[in-house]
C-alpha positions as CSV (number, residue, x, y, z in Angstrom):
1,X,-58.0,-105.0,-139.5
2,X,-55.1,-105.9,-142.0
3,X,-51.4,-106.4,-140.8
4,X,-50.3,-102.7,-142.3
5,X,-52.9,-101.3,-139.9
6,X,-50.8,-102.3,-136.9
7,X,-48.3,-99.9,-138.5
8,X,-50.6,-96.8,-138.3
9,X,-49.3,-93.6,-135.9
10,X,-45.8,-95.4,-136.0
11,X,-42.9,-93.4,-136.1
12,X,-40.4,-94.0,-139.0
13,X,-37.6,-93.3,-137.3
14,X,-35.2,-90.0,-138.0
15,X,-33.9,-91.6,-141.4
16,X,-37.6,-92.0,-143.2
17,X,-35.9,-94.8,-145.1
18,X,-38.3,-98.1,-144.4
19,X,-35.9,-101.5,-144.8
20,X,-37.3,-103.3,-147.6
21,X,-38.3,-106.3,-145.7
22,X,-40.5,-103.9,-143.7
23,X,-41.5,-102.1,-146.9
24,X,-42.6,-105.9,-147.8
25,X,-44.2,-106.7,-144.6
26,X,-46.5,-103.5,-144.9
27,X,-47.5,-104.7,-148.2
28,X,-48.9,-108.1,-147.0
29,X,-52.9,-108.4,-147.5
30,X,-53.5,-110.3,-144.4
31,X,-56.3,-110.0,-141.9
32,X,-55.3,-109.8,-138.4
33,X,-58.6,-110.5,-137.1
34,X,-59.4,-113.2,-138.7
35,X,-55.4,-114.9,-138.7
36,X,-53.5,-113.8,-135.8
37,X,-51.5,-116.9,-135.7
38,X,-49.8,-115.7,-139.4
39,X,-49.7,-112.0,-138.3
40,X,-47.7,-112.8,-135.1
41,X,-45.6,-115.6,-136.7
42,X,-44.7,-112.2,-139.5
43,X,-44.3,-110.2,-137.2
44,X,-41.6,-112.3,-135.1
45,X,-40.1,-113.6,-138.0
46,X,-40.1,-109.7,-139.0
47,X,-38.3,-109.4,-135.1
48,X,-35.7,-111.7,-135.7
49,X,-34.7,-110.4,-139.2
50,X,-35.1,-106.5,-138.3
51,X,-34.0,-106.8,-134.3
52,X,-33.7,-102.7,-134.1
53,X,-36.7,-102.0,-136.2
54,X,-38.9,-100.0,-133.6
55,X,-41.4,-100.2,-135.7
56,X,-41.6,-104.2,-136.1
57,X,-42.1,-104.1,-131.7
58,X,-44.9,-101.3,-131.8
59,X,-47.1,-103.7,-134.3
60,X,-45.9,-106.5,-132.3
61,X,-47.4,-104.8,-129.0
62,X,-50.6,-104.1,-130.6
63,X,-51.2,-107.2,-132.0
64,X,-50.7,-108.5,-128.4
65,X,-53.0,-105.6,-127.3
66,X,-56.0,-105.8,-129.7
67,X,-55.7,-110.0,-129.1
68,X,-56.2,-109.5,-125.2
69,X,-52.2,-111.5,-124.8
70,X,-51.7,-108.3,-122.1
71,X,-48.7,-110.0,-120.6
72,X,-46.5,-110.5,-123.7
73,X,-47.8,-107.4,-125.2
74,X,-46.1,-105.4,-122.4
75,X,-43.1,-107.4,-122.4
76,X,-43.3,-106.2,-126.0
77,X,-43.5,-102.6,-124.9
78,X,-40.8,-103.4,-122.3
79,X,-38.6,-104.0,-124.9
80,X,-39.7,-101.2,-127.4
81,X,-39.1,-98.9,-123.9
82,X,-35.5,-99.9,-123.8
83,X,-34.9,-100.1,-127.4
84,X,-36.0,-96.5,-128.1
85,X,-34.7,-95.6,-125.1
86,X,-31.3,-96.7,-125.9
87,X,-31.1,-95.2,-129.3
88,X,-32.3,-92.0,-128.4
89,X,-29.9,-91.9,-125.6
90,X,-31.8,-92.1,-122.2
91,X,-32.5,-94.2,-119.7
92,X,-35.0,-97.1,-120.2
93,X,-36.7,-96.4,-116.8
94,X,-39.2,-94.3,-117.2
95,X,-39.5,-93.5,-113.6
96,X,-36.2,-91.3,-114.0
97,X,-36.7,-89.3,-116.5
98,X,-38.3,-85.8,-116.4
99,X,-38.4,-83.1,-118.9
100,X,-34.9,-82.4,-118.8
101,X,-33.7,-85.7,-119.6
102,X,-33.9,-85.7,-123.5
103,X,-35.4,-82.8,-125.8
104,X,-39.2,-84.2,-125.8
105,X,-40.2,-81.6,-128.3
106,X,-40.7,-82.0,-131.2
107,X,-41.2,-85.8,-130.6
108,X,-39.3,-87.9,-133.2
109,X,-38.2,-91.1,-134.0
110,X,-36.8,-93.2,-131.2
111,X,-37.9,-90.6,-128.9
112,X,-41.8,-90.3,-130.2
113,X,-41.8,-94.3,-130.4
114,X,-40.8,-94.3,-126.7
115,X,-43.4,-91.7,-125.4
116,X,-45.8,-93.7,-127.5
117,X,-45.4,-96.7,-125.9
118,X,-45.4,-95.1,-122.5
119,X,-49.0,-94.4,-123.7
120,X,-49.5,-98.3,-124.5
121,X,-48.0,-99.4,-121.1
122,X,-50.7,-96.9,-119.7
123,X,-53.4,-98.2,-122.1
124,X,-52.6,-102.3,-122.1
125,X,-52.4,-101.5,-117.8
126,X,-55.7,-100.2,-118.5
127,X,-57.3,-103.0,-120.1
128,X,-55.6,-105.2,-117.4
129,X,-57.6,-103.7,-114.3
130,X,-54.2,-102.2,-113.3
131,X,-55.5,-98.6,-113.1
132,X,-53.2,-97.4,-110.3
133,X,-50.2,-98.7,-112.3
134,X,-52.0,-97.0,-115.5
135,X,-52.7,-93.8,-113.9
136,X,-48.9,-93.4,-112.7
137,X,-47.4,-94.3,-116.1
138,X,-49.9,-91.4,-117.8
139,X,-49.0,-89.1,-115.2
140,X,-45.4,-89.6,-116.0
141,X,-46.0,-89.3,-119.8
142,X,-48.2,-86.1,-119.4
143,X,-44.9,-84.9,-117.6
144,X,-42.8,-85.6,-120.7
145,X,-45.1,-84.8,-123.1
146,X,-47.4,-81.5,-121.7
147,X,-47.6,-80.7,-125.2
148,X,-49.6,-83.9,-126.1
149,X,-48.1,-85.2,-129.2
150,X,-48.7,-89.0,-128.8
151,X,-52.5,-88.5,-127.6
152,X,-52.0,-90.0,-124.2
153,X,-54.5,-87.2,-122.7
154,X,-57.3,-89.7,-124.4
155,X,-56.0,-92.7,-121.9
156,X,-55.1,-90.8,-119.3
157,X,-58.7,-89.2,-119.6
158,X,-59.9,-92.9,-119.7
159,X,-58.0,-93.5,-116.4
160,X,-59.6,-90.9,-114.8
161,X,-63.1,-91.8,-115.3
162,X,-62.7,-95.2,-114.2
163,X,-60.6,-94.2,-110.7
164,X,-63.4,-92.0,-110.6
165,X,-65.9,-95.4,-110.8
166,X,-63.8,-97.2,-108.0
């Protein structure tokens, strides 16, 4: 998997216009799996520089994700959660919200970054064994998101089948 990878189903924000540093970073022929030590110490370096580049935390979280590191990938997603949140112009807590609390369709930007990583809270729970916490977080995004957009049915269908198991 090579660093621009981690980019993939990433929302570019409202703008379209990618900083060049990012533009730079998504250029990089690195190999993730094979150095994850220089893809993290990118993409932190990448955190520091760009500190409101959604994008920079949902590669972050991933990275975290695919490298088993599920406690700092969902401080990561934390994070990305409040971020969006905050410039979309909702609360962070995802436990308030409903349908009415910000136009969730069509799903852009900030707001399709959030609901995405609402899916990888429910996904990197998941992986963690914490399938009641999973399945409450997917319920919630299937709430904001009936229409689908970020694929969360796949994990929430995931989630099923192993509560299912128990």
């Amino acid at each position: 998997m090579q660093l621009r990878d981690l980019f993939d189903e990433v929302s570019r924000g409202d703008s379209q216009v990618i900083p060049l540093e990012l533009q730079q970073l998504l250029r990089r022929d690195l190999d993730v799996s094979s150095d994850w030590r220089s893809a993290e110490d990118l993409l932190l370096t990448a955190r520091e520089r760009l500190p409101h580049q959604l994008e920079v935390l949902v590669a972050l979280y991933k990275l975290y994700a695919y490298s088993n590191r599920f406690d700092e990938a969902l401080q990561v997603i934390d994070d990305t959660l409040a971020l969006a949140s905050q410039q979309a112009g909702f609360t962070a807590d995802w436990r308030q919200l409903d349908e009415n609390s910000a136009s969730w369709h069509p799903a852009r930007g900030a707001l399709r970054t959030y609901l995405y990583s609402l899916k990888a809270t429910g996904f990197v729970r998941l992986r963690r064994g914490d399938l009641d916490e999973a399945w409450t977080v997917l319920l919630k995004l299937q709430q904001l998101d009936p229409m689908d957009q970020v694929g969360g049915s796949v994990v929430r269908d995931m989630a099923e089948r192993l509560l299912e198991d128990d």
